[in-house]
N, C-alpha and C positions, 0 to 999 in steps of 0.2 A: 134727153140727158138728165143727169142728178147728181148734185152738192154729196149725195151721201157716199160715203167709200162703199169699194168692192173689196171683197172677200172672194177669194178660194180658198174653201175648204175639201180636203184630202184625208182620207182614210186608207189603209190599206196594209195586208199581211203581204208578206216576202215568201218566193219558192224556199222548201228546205233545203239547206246549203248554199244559198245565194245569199246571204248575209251579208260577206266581206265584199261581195264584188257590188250591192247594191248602196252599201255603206262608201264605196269609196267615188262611189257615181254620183251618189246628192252630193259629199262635200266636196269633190274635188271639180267637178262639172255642174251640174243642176244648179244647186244652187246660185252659183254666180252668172249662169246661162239666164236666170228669171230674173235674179231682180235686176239684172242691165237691160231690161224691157221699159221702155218709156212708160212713166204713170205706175211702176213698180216703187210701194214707200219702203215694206217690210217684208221678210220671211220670217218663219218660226217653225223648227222642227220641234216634236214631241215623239218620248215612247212610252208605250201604256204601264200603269202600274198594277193597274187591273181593269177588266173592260176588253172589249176587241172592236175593232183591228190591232192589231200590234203598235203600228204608227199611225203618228196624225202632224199634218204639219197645214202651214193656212200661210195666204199672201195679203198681204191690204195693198190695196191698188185705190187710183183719186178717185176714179169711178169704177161700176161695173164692166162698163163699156172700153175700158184697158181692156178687158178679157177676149173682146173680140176686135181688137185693136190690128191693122194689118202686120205691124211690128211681131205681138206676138202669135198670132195666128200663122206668120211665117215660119217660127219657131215650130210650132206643131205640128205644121205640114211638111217640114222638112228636118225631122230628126235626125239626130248625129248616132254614128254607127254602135257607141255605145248606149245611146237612148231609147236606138230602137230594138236593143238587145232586151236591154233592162223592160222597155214596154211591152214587149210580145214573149218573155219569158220568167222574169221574176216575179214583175207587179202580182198577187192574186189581192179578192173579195175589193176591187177598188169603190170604193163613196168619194166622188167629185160631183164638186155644185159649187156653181156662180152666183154668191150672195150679195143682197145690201146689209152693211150694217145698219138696222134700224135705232137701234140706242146702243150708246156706249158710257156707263155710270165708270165715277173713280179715277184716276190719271196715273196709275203705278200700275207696271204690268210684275206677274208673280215668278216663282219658280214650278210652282205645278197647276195644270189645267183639267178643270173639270168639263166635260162636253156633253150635252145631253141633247142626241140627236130626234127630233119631235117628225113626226109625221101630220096629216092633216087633223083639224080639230082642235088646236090650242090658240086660244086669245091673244094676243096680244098683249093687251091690258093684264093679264093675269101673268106673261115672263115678264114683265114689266114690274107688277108690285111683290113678286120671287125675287124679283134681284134687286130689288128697294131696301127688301129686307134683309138681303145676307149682307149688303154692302153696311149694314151698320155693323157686320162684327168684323172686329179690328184685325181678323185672321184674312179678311178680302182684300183683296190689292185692287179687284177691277169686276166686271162683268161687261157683256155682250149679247146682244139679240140679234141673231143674222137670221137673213129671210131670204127662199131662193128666188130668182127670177127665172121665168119659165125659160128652160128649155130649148123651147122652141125658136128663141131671138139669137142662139149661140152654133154656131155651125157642127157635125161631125169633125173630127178632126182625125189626121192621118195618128198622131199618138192613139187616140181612142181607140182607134179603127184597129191597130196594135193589140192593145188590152181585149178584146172584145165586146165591148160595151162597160157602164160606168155605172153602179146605184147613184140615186140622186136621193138628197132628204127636202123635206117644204121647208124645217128652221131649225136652227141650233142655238141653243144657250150655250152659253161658255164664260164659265165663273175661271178668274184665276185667281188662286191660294201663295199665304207670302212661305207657308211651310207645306212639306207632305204629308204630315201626319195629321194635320187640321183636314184635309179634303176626302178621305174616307168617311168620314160620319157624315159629311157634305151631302157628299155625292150618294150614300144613302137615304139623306132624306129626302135628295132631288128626285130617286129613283121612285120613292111613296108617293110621293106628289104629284108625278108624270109616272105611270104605272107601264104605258104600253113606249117611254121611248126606250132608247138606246144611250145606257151610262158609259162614261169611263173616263178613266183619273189617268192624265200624262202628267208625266214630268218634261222638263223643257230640255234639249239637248242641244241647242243653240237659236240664233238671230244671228239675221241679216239686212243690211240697208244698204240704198245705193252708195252712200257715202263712210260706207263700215273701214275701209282704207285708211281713213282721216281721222278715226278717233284715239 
């Protein structure tokens, strides 16, 4: 086990013309389906400003190990009939990975997210004094270092099985912006910096917590 929160993170473009029906299945279903998963703190959907996949949304959970939790593993093995519509016919290009947060600088989360998906080869230390440095401009609200955990610890799942397999990324940075027009120059120089990953600038299109009823 481990103190540090888990992450899913989620990428992924919509069939053409499934928009509204995909749209009305995270907010009205999904959404509230996950985070009443025990060990579920947050959700946050995003849609790109520029960048792909179209969408991106992420969960913080206490640990990694919510992810293969029997609660929500229940969940994925037995999809509800809109679930397994949306999973076997809308979802395309899906990016799922079960992270650990390894550092989280800042304590205000933003209105737009920068995500820069890294593949193998990047230090640690070096997303580390990357996001040391943007957090001194007063345009950051927060940053994130998530790290995948392998693979291998986390079962097939009947959703997956749905989609027909999943990209995985090894880490992702994720700066959050208190404006949108600040995170463009950003997330270009992130791009100069990290040459071979994968940019892109969401805007946030809502949050969720178990306790979102009571606020």
């Amino acid at each position: 086990m481990t103190d540090q929160p888990g992450i899913l993170a989620i990428w992924n473009n919509v069939a053409p013309g499934c928009e509204a029906e995909f749209e009305t299945w995270f907010q009205h279903e999904h959404l509230e389906e996950r985070i009443g998963v025990p060990g579920f703190l947050l959700g946050r959907r995003h849609e790109a400003l520029s960048g792909t996949p179209r969408f991106f949304n992420f969960y913080v959970t206490q640990s990694p190990y919510v992810l293969k939790s029997a609660a929500y593993l229940g969940r994925l093995d037995d999809p509800t009939p809109m679930t397994r519509r949306i999973m076997s016919e809308v979802f395309r290009n899906m990016i799922r990975t079960v992270c650990r947060r390894t550092l989280r600088l800042g304590r205000m989360r933003g209105t737009t997210a920068i995500t820069v998906r890294l593949g193998k080869g990047v230090a640690g230390d070096v997303l580390r004094q990357t996001l040391e440095t943007m957090l001194r401009d007063p345009a950051v609200a927060c940053g994130e270092i998530w790290s995948a955990v392998s693979p291998t610890e986390f079962p097939v799942s009947e959703e997956e099985r749905l989609r027909g397999g999943d990209r995985k990324i090894e880490s992702c940075l994720i700066v959050e912006i208190l404006r949108a027009e600040s995170a463009q120059p950003m997330a270009d120089m992130l791009q100069r910096r990290f040459p071979s990953a994968e940019v892109g600038v969401y805007r946030v299109l809502c949050e969720i917590r178990p306790d979102s009823s009571r606020l």
